[in-house]
C-alpha positions in Angstrom: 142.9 236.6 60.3 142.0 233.0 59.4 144.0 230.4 57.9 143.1 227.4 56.3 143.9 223.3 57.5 143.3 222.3 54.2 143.2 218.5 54.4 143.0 215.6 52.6 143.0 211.6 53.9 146.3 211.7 55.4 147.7 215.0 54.3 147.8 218.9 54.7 148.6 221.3 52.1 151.0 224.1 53.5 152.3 227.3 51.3 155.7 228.9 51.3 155.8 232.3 52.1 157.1 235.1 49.8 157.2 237.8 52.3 158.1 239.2 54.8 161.7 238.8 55.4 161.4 237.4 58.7 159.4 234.7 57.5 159.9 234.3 53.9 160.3 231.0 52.9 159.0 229.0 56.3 156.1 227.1 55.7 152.3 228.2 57.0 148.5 227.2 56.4 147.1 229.2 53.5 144.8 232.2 54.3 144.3 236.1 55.0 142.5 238.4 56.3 138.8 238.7 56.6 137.1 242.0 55.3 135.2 244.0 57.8 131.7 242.1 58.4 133.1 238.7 56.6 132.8 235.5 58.4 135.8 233.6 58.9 134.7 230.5 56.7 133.2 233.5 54.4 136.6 234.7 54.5 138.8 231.5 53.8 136.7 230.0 51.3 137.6 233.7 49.2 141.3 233.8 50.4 141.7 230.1 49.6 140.1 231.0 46.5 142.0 234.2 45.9 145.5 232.5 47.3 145.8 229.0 45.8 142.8 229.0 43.1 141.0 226.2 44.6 136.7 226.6 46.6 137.0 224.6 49.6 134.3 223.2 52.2 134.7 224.8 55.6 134.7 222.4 58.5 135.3 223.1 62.0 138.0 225.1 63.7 141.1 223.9 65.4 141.2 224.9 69.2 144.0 227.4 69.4 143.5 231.2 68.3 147.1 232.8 67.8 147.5 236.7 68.6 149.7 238.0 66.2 149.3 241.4 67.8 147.4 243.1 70.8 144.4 244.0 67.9 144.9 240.9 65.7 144.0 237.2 66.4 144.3 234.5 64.2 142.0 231.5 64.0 142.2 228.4 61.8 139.8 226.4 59.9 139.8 222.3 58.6 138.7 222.8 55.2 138.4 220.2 52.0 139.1 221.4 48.4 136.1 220.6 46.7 137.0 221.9 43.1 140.0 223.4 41.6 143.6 222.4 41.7 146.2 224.4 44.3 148.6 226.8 42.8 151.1 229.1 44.5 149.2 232.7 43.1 151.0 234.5 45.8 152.8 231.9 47.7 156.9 230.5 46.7 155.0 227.0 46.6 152.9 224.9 47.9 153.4 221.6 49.6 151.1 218.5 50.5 152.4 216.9 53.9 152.1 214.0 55.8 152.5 213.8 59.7 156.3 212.6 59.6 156.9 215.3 57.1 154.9 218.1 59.2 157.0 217.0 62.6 159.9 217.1 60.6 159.5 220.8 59.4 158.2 221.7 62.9 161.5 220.3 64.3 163.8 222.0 61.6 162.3 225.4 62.7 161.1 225.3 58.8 157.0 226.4 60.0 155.7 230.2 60.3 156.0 230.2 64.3 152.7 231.5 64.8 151.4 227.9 62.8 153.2 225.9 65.7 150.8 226.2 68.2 148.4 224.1 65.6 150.9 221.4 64.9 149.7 218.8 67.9 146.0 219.1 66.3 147.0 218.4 63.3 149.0 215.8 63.5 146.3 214.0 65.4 144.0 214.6 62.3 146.8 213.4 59.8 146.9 210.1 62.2 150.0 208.1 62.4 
């Protein structure tokens, strides 16, 4: 699984989930799963794609890997829209944040909790 820290100067965009239940309507990065033999920045730049209509540049990772399950890890990617303009094709809607805004929804319980461990990092890339 990869998600995607799309950024901008200042910002991140976040999506609200759909499904499943348990989550629906919390906030997470955008992304998916990548197909069997697909890179993880292969794999973003076609979910991103796929997910919020938008190709992106694929920059470095963010330290923490989530395990969502014994078999299933979860990595996350910066990445910069380089074309396109977001829309929710399979998300509730999307959101740009600042850092206020992200500590905020992190505080109100309102992010995926798998995205929390990510939260410090980005803020520190939002800056103050």
């Amino acid at each position: 699984m990869v998600a995607g820290a799309v950024l901008e100067p200042g910002r991140l965009l976040l999506a609200q989930r759909r499904y499943p239940p348990e989550v629906a309507g919390k906030w997470e990065l955008p992304g998916g799963k990548a197909e069997p033999g697909e890179s993880p920045e292969a794999a973003l730049r076609r979910e991103l794609a796929e997910e919020i209509g938008v190709s992106v540049t694929v920059g470095a990772a963010l330290r923490e890997s989530v395990a969502l399950r014994d078999d299933l890890m979860m990595i996350a990617l910066r990445a910069r829209i380089e074309a396109g303009v977001p829309h929710p094709a399979e998300h509730e809607a999307l959101q740009w944040v600042d850092a206020a805004q992200l500590r905020a929804m992190l505080d109100a319980g309102r992010l995926v909790p798998a995205d929390t461990v990510w939260v410090p990092e980005l803020l520190a890339d939002l800056g103050p």
